[in-house]
KELONU-81130 format. One line per 8 residues: number of its first residue (from 1); their letters; for each residue x, y, z of C-alpha. Coordinates in Angstrom, 2 decimals, m for minus. Layout:
! residues N
NUM> A> X Y Z; ...
END
This chain:
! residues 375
1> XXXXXXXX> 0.00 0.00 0.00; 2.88 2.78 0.79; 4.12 1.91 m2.54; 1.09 1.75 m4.37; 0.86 5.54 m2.47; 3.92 6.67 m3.11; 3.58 5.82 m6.85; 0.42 7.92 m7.19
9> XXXXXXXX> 2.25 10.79 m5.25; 4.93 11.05 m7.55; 2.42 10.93 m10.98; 0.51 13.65 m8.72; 4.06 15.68 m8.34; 5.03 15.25 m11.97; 1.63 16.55 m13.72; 1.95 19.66 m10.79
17> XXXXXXXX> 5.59 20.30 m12.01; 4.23 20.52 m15.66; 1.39 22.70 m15.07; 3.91 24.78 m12.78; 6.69 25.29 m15.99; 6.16 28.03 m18.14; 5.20 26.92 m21.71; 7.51 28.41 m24.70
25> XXXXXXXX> 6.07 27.71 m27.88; 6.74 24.46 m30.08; 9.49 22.54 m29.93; 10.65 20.63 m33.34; 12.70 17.66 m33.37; 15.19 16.27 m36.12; 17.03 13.09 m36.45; 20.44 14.71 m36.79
33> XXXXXXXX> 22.07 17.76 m38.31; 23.05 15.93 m41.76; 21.04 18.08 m44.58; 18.39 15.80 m45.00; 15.01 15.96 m46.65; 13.09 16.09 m43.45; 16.36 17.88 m41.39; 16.10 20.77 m44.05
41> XXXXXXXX> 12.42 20.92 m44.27; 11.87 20.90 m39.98; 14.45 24.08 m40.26; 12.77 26.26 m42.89; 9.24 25.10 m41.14; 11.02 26.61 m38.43; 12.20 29.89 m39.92; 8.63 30.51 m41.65
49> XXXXXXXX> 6.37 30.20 m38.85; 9.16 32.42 m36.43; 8.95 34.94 m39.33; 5.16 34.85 m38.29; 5.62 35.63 m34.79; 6.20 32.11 m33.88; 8.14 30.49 m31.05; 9.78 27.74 m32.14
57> XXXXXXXX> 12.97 26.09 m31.48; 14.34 23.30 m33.22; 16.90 20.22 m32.26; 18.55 17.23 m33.84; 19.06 14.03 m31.51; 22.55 13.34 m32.55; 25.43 15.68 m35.38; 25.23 14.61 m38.75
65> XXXXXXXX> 27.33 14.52 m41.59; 28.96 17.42 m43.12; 27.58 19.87 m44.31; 25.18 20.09 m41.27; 22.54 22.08 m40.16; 23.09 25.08 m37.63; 20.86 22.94 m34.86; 21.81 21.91 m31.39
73> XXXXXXXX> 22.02 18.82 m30.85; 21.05 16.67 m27.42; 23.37 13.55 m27.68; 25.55 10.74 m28.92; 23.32 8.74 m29.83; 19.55 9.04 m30.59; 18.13 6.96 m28.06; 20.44 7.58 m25.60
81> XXXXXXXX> 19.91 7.85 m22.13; 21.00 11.30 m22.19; 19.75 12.52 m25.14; 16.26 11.39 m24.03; 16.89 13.07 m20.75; 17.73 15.99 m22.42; 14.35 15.93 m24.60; 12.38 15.44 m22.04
89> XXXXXXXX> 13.60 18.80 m20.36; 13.33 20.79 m23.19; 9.64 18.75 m23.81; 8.13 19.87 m20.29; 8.94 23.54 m21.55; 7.47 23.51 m24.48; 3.80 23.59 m25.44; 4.28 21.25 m28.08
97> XXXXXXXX> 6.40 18.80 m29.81; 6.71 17.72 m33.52; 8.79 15.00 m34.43; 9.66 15.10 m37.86; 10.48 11.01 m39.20; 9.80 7.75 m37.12; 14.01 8.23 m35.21; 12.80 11.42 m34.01
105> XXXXXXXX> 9.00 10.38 m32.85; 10.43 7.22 m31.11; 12.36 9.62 m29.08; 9.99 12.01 m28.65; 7.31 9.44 m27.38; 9.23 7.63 m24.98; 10.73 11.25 m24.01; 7.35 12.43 m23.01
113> XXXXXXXX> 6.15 9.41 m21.14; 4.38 10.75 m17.92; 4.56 14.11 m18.99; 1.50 16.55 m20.56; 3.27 17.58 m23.17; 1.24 16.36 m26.63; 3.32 15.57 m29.84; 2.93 15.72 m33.41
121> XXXXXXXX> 4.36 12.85 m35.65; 5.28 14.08 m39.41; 5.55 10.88 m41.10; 8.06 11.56 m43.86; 8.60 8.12 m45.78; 5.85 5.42 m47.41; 4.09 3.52 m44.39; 3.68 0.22 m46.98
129> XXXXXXXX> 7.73 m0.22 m47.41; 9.31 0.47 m43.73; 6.63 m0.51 m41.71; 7.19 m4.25 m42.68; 7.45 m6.37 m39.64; 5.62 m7.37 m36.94; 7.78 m5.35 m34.06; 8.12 m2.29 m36.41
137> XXXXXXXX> 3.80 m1.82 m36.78; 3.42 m2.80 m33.60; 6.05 m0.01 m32.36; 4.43 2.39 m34.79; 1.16 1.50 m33.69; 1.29 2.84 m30.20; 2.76 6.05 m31.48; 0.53 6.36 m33.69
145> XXXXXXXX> m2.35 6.10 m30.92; m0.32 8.42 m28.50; 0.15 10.99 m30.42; m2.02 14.42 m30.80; m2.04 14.32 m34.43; m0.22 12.34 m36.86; 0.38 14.79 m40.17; 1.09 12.77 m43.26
153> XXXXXXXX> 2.45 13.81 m46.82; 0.26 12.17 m49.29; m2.97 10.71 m49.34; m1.97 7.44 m49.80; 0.34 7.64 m46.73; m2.73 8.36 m44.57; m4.61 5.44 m45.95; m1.57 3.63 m44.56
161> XXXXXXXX> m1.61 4.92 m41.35; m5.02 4.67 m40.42; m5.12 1.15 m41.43; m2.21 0.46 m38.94; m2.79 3.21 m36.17; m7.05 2.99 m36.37; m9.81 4.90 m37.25; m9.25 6.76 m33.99
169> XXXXXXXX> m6.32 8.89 m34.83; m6.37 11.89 m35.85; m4.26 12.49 m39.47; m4.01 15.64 m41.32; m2.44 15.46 m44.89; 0.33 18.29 m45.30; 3.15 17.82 m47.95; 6.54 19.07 m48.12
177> XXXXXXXX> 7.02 22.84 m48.94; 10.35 24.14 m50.00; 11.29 27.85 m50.18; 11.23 29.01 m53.83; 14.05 32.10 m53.32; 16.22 29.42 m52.52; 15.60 27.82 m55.77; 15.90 30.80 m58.69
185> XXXXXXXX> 15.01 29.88 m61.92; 18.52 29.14 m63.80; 19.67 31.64 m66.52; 22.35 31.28 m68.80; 24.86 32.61 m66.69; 24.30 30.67 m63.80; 24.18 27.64 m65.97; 27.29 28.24 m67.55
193> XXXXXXXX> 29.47 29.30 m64.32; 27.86 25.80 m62.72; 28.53 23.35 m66.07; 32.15 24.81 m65.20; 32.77 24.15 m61.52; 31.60 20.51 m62.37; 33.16 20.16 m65.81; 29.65 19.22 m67.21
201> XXXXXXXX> 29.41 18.59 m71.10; 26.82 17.73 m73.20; 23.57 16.10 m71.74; 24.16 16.10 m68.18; 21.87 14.07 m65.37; 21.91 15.26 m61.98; 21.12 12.69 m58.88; 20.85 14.42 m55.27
209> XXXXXXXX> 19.99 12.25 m52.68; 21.39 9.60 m50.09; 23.71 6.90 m51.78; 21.96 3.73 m50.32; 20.18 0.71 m51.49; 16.56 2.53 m51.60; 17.56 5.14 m53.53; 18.38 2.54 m56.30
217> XXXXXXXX> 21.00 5.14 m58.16; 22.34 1.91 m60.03; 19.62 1.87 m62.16; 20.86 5.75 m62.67; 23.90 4.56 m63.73; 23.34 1.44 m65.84; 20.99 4.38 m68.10; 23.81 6.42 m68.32
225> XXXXXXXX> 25.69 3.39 m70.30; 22.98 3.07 m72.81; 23.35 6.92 m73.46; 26.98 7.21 m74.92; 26.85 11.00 m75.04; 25.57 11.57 m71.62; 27.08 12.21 m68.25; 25.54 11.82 m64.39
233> XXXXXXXX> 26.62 13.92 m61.70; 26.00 11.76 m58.36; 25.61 14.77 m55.40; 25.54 13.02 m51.60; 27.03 10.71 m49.08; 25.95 7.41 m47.94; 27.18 3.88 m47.50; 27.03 2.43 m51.15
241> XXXXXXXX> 29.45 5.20 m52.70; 32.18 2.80 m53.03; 30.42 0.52 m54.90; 28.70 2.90 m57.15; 31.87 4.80 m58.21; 33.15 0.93 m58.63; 30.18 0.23 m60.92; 30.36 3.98 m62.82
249> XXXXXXXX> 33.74 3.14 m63.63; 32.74 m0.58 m65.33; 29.80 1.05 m67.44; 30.25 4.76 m68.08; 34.03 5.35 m67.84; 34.64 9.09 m67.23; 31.31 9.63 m67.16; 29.84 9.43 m63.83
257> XXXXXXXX> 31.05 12.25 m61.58; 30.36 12.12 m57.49; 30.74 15.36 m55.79; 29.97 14.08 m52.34; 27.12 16.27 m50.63; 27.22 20.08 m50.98; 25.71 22.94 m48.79; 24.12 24.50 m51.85
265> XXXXXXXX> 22.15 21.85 m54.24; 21.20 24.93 m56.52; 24.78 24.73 m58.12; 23.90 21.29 m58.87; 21.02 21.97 m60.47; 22.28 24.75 m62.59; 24.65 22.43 m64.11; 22.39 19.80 m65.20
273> XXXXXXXX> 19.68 19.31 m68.03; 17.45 16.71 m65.93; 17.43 15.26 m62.73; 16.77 12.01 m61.89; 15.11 9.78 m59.04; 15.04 6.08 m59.41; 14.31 5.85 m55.95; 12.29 2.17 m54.79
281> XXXXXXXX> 10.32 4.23 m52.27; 9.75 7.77 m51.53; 8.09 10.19 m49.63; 7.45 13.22 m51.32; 11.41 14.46 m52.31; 11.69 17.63 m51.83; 15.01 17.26 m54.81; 11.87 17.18 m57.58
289> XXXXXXXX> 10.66 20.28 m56.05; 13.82 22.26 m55.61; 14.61 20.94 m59.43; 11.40 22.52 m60.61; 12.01 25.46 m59.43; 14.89 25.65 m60.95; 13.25 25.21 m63.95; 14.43 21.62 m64.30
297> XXXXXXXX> 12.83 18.71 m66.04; 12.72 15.39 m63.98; 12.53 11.67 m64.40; 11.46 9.63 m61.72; 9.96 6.57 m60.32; 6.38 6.52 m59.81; 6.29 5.89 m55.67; 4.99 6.90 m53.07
305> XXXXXXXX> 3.73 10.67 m53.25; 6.45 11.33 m56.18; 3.07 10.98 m58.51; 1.47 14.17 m57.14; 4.86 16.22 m57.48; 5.15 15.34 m60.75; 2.70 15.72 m63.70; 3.77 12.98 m65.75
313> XXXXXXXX> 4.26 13.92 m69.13; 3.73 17.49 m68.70; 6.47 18.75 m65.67; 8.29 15.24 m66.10; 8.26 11.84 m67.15; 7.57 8.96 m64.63; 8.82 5.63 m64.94; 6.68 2.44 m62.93
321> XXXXXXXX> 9.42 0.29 m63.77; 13.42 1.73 m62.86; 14.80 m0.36 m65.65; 17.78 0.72 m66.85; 16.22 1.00 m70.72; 13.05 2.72 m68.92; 15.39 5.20 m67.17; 17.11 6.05 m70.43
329> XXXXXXXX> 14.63 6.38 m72.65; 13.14 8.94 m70.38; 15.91 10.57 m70.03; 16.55 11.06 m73.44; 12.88 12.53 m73.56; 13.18 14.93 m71.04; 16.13 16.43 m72.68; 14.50 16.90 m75.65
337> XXXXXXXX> 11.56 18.93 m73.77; 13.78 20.88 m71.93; 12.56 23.75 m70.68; 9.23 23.79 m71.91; 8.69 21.00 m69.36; 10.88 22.45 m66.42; 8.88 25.59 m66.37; 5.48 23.84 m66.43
345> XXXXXXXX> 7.37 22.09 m63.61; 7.75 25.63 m61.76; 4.74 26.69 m62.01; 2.99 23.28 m60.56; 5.57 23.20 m57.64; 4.81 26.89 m57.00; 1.08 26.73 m56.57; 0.96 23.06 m54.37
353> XXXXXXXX> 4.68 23.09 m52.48; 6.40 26.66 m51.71; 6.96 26.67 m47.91; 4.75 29.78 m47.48; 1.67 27.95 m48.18; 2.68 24.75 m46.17; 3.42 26.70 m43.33; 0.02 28.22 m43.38
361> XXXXXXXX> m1.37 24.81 m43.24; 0.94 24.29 m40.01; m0.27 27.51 m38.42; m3.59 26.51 m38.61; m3.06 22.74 m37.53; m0.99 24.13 m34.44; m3.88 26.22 m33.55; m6.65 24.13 m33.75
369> XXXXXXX> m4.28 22.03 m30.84; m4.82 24.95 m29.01; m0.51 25.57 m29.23; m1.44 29.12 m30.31; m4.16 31.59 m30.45; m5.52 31.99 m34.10; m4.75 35.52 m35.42
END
């Protein structure tokens, strides 16, 4: 009984120490500082809604590669005992938490346990493809159940997660937004200082993104063999790069150029005349977006929410099959349109995914939690 007492004193103590603190806006956290899709996007999320008036702070569990993010981080390692410790402190002060990707929310949830501080869970990737085992739904599950709101990118993704969290949670669909200014439509002189810095020549394929086995950037550069007069600039880290500069050098000899991640993907972009995603499972990649704005045609493989980024046919081509022949072919086609079909690419991405209209779509969520009085 004095321990059954004592146990109910101390759940009594915690929930008066959280009413007690004083709350200071939303708190965002990132997996680490590596410049990620969802990293970058929880940042400029960040910056927009602060621009607003906004308090919000953001932090990465663990440092990431370089280049990294400007964001504190909490620990060593992301389920640490300290960097949960560490969460949970800055959780109690905050009104709010979003977690942005399932690292972060696993934190985040077991970071708030006993606490009243609510969470939101940004889902960033396709339910269907890592959700695949029994321990990994059933994990997901009870997030899914504990949290405030779950937000999810594409329609498709919230089918998924209502069919594995219930009909009970609460899902709002909000897709990636990207800041356009950061993304200015290339001119010729941009294009021809950036074709220099890389030594592009002639037809030139750009692939940004992580260099592991979903990404699939084999297929990338088995099409680049079947295209003699073509080259493929490989931008980003990851754990296949050996092997891929290993296969560029069997099938495209001095063709195949890896830069290694960069700070600035514009320059990238500049230099290229399509960009490519092969990818076996996406999100929605905020790459097609940036390359649109850029005025850049894409090719890339219908998954996930890619479909509703990119108007097949009209802002890109889409391929349901990442053959290498499939790749190349569409390749070849997007070249040809050029242009024509990277500025009908702009103007789609501009109306459905600058960062400006996302973040209204935040505001209002956050205030219909009650985090923030609607103005």
């Amino acid at each position: 009984m004095i321990r059954v007492t004592t146990t109910l004193q101390r759940r009594r103590n915690r929930h008066s120490e959280d009413r007690a603190v004083a709350r200071d806006g939303v708190l965002q956290v990132i997996t680490s500082t590596s410049r990620r899709g969802a990293e970058v996007f929880g940042v400029d999320l960040g910056d927009e809604l602060g621009a607003r008036g906004r308090t919000v702070t953001t932090v990465a569990l663990v440092p990431g590669q370089s280049p990294s993010l400007d964001v504190p981080t909490l620990g060593k390692r992301a389920l640490g005992l300290r960097t949960l410790l560490r969460l949970r402190r800055r959780a109690r002060s905050s009104s709010l938490v979003i977690a942005h990707g399932s690292s972060a929310v696993v934190a985040t949830a077991l970071a708030t346990l006993g606490t009243s501080t609510p969470f939101v869970y940004r889902n960033i990737g396709d339910p269907s493809y890592w959700f695949d085992t029994p321990k990994r739904r059933r994990r997901m599950r009870w997030i899914l159940r504990r949290a405030r709101a779950v937000v999810a990118l594409w329609d498709g993704s919230e089918t998924e997660l209502r069919r594995l969290g219930g009909p009970s949670i609460a899902i709002r669909v909000i897709p990636k937004g990207v800041p356009a200014r950061r993304f200015p439509l290339v001119d010729e002189g941009s294009r021809t200082r950036a074709r220099a810095l890389f030594g592009a020549r002639g037809l030139t394929v750009v692939y940004i993104g992580s260099l592991t086995p979903e990404k699939n950037v084999d297929a990338a550069i088995s099409a680049l063999g079947l295209l003699p007069d073509a080259q493929l600039l490989v931008v980003g880290a990851g754990s296949d790069r050996d092997r891929l500069e290993a296969l560029g050098s069997r099938i495209a000899p001095g063709r195949i150029i890896f830069s290694g991640a960069l700070s600035d993907p514009a320059e990238a972009l500049a230099a290229a005349d399509v960009l490519i995603l092969p990818s076996l499972t996406e999100g929605i990649p905020g790459v097609l977006i940036e390359a649109a704005f850029s005025g850049l045609p894409v090719v890339a493989t219908a998954v996930g929410g890619v479909p509703g980024v990119v108007s097949d046919g009209q802002t890109g081509i889409l391929v349901r099959e990442p053959t290498p022949s499939a790749l190349a072919e569409a390749i070849a086609a997007a070249g040809r349109a050029g242009r024509v079909m990277g500025m009908a690419g702009r103007s789609w991405c501009e109306e459905r995914f600058e960062i400006g209209t996302i973040a209204d779509r935040w505001d209002a969520l956050l205030a219909e939690l009650g985090t923030w009085s609607e103005t």
